[in-house]
Backbone as numpy.savetxt, mean C-alpha at the origin, in Angstrom:
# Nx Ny Nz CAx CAy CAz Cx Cy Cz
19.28 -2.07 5.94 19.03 -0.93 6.79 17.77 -0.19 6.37
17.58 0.08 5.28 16.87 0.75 4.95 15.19 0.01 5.04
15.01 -1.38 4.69 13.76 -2.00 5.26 13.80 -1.84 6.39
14.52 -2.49 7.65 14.63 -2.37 9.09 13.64 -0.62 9.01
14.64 0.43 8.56 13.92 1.90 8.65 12.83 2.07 8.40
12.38 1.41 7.59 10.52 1.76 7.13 10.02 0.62 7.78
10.19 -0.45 8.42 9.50 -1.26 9.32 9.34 -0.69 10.48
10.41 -0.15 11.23 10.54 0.83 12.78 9.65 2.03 12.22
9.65 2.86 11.38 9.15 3.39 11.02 7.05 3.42 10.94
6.81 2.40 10.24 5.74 2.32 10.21 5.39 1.60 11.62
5.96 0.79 12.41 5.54 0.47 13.16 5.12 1.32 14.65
6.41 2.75 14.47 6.25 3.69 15.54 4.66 4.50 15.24
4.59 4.64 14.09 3.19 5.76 13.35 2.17 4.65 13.95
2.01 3.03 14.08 1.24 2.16 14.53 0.51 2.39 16.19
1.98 2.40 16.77 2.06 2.44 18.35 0.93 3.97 18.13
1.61 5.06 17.69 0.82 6.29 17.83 -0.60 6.55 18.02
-0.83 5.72 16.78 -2.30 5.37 16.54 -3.38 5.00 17.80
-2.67 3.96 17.82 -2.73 3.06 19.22 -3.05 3.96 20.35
-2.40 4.64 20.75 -2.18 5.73 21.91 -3.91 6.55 21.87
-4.50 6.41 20.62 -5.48 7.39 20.72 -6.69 7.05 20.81
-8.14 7.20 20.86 -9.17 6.84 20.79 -9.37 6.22 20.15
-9.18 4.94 19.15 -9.79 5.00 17.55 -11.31 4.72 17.35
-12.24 4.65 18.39 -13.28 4.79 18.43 -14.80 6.01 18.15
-13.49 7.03 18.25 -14.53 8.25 18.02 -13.78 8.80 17.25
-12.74 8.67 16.61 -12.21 9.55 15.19 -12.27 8.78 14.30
-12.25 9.15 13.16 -12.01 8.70 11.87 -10.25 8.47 11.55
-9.68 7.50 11.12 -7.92 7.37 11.21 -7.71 6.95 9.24
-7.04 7.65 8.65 -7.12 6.99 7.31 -5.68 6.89 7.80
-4.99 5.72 6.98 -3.37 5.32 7.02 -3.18 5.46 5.12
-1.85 5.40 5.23 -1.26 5.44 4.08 -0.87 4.07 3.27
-0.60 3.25 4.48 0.28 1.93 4.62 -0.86 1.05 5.33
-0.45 -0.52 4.60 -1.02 -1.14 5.36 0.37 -2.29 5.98
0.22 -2.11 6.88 1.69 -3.25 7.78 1.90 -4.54 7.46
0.33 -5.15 6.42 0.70 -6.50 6.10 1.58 -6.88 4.75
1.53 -5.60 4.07 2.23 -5.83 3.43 3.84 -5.13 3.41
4.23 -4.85 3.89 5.51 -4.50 4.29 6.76 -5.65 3.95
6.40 -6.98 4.23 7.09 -7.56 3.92 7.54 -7.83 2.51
6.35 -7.65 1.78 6.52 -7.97 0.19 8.00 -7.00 -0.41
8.44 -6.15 0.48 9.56 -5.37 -0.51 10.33 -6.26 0.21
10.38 -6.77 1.61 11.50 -7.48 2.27 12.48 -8.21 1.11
10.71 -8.86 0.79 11.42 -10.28 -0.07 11.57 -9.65 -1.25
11.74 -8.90 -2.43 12.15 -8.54 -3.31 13.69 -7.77 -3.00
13.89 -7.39 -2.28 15.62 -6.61 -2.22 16.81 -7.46 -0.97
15.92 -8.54 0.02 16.87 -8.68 0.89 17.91 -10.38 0.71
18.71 -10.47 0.70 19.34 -11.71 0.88 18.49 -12.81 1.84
18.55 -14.22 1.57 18.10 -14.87 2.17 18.36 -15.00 3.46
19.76 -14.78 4.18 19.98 -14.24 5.50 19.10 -13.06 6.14
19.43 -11.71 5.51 19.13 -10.46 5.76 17.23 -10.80 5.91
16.60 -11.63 5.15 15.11 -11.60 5.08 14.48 -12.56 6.32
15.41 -13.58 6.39 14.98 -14.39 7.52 15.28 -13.47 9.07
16.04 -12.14 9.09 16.47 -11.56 10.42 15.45 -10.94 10.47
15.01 -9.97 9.02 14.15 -9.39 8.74 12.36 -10.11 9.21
12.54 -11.43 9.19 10.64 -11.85 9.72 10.87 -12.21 11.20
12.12 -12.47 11.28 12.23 -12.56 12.99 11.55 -11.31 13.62
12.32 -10.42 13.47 11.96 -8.80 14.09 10.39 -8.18 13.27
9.74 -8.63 12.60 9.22 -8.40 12.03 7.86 -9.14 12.40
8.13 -10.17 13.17 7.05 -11.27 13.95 7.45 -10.75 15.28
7.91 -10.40 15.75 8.39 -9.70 17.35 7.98 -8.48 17.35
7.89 -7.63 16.68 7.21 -6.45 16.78 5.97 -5.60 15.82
5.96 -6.26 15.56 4.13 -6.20 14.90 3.04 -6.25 15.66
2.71 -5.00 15.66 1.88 -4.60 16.85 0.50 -5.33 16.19
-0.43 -5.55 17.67 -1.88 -5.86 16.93 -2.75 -4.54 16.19
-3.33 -4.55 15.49 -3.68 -3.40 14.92 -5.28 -3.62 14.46
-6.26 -2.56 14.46 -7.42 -3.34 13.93 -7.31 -3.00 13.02
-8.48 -4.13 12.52 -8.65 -4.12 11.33 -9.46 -3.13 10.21
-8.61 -2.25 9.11 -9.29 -1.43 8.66 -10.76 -1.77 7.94
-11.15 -1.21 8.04 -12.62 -0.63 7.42 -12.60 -0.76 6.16
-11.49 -0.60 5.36 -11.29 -0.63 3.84 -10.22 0.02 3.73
-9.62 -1.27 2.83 -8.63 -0.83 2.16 -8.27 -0.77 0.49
-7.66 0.26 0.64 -7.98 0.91 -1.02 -6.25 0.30 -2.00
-6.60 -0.24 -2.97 -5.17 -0.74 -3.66 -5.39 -0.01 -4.89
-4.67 0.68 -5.19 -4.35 1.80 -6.24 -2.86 0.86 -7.30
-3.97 0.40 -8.59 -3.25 -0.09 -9.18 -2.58 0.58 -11.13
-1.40 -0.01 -11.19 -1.45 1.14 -12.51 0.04 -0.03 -13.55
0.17 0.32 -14.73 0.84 -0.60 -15.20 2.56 -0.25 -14.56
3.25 -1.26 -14.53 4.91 -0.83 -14.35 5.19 0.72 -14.82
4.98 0.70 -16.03 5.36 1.85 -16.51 5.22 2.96 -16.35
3.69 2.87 -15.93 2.86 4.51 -15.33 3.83 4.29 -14.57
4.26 3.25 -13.34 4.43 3.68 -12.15 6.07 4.53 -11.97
6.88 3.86 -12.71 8.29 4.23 -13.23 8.55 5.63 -13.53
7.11 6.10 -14.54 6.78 7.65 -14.73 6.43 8.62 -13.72
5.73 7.77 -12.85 4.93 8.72 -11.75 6.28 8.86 -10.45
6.97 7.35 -10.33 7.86 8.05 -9.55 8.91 9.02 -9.92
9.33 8.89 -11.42 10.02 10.15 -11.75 10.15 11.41 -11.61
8.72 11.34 -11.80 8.26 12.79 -12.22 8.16 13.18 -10.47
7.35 12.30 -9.23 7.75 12.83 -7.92 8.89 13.38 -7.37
9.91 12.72 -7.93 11.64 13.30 -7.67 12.10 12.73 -6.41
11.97 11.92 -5.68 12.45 11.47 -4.39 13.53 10.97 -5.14
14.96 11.45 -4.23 16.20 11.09 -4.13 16.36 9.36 -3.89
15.54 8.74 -2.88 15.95 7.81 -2.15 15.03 6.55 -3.26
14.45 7.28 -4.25 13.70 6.60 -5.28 13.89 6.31 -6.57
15.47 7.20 -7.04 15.97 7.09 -7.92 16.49 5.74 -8.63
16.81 4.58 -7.65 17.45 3.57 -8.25 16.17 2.59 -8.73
15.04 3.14 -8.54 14.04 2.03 -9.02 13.49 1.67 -10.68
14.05 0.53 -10.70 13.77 0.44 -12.22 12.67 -0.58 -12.85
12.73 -0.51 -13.91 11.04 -1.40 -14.45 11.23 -2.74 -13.54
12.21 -3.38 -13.88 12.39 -4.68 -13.64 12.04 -4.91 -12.11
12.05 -4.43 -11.11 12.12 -4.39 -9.93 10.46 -3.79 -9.90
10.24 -3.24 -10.68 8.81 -2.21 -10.29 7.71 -3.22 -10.91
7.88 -3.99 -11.76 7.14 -5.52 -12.48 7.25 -6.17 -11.32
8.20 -6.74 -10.64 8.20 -7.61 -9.65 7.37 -6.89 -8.73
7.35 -5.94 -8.14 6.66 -5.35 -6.92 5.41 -5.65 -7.07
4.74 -4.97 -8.76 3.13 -5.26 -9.03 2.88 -6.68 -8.94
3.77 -7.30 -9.22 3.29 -8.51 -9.22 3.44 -9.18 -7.99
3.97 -8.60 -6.94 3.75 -9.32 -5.58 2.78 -8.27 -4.69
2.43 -7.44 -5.28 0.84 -6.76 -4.83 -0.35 -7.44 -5.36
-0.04 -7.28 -6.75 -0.92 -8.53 -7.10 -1.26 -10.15 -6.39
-0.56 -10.47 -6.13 -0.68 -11.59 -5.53 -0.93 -11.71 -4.05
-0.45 -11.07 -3.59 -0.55 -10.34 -2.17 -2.62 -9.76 -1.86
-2.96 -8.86 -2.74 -4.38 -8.56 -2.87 -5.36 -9.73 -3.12
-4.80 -10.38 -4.09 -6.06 -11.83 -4.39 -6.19 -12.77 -3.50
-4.88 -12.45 -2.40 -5.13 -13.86 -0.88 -6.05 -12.80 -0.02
-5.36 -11.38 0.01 -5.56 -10.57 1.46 -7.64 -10.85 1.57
-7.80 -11.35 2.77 -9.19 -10.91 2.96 -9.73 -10.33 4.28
-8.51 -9.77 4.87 -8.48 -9.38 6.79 -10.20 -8.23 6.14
-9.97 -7.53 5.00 -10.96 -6.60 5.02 -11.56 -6.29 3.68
-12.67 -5.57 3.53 -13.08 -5.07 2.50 -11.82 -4.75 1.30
-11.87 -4.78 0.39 -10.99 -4.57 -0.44 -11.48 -3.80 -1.81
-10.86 -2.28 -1.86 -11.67 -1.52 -3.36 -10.31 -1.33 -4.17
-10.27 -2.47 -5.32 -8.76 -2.39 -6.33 -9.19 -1.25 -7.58
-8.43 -0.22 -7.51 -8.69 0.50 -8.22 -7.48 0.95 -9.42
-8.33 1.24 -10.87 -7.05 1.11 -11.96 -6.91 2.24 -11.71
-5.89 3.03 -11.95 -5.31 4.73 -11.70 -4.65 4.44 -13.03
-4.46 4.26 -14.02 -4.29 4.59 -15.44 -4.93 5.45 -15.95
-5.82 5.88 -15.94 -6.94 6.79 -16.71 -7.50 7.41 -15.20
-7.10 7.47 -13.99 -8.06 7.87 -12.80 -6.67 8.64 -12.36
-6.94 10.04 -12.09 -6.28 10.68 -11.05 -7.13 11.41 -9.93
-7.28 11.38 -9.14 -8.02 11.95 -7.82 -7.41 13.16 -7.18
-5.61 13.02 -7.63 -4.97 13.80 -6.49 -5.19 15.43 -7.55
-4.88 15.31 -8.79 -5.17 16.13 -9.80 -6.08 17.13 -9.83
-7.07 15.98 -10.28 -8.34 16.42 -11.06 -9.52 16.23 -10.11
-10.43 17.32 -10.07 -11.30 17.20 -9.32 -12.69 16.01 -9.53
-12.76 15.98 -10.44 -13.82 15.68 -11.30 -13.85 13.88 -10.82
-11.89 13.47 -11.04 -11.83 12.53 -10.73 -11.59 11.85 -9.08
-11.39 13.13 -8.89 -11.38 12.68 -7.36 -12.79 12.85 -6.50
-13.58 13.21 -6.96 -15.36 13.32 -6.85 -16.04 11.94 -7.17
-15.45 11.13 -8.35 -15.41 9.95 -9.10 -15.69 9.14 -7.94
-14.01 9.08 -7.63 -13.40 7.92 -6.66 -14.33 7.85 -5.54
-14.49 9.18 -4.73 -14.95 9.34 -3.66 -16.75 8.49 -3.31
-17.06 9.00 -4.70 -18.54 8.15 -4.66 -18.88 6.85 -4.93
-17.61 6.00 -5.60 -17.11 4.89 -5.90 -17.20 4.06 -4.14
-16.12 4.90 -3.70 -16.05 4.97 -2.01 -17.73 4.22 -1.10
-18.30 5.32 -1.92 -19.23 5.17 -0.65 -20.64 4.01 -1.00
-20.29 4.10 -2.63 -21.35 2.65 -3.10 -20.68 1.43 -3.02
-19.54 1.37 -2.44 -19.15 -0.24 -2.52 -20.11 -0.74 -1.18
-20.24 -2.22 -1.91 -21.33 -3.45 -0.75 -20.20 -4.25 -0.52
-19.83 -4.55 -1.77 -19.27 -6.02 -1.18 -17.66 -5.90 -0.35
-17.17 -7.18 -0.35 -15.82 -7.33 0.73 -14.68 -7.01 -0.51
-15.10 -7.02 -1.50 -13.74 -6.98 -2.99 -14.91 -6.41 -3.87
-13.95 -5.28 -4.24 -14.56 -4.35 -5.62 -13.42 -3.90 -6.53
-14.33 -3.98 -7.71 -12.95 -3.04 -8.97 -13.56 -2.21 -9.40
-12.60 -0.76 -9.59 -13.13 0.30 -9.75 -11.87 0.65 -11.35
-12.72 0.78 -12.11 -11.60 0.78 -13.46 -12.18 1.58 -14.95
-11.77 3.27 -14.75 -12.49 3.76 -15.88 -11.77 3.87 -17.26
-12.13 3.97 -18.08 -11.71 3.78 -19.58 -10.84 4.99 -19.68
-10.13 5.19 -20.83 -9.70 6.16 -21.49 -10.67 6.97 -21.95
């Protein structure tokens, strides 16, 4: 139920999109729809996942293709911390073991994806949402990328 919910979900915020000019605004998303499936296959039964790409190939809207997309990467552990410390109720049951598997099917997921530009960025030592300094960083990071795949990764 709960994939089905964030698939209908992201797919209604899709249609929305859709509905509007995207030619003369600027649209940043949160989500990208191709990967949606990657949690499918980490939590659903082999039944439940095969119902899951049925409906999932049936309603997948066409969508263009972004401009760039940004992969915000960080070890299991940061991530285990960072969702803690956010407090979502519906986020509580997530544990390392499950949160290793996820990176690692983002990981793998990022080194095929080439629909678009791609900027993989380490967020271990980078906060943007924080710190100004670092979110000034990112932003100019942003605007010097050339190529179709970049890494953006500052030290301690």
């Amino acid at each position: 139920q709960t994939q089905l919910f964030f698939l209908f979900r992201r797919i209604d915020q899709l249609r929305s999109l859709a509905q509007h000019d995207m030619f003369t605004r600027a649209v940043i998303g949160d989500f990208l729809i191709d990967k949606d499936p990657l949690f499918a296959r980490l939590t659903l039964s082999d039944d439940e996942l095969s119902l899951y790409e049925r409906i999932y190939q049936s309603l997948k809207p066409q969508t263009p293709v972004p401009d760039l997309v940004i992969y915000l990467q960080a070890k299991p552990e940061t991530l285990i911390e960072r969702v803690t410390r956010r407090g979502h109720r519906f986020e509580n049951g997530i544990g390392e073991d499950y949160m290793r598997a996820l990176t690692d099917a983002y990981a793998e997921f990022f080194h095929h994806y080439d629909e678009a530009p791609v900027l993989i960025v380490n967020t271990e030592h980078l906060n943007p949402i924080d710190l100004d300094d670092d979110f000034a960083l990112f932003i100019s990071r942003i605007e010097s990328m050339r190529g179709r795949r970049e890494f953006f990764n500052i030290a301690d």
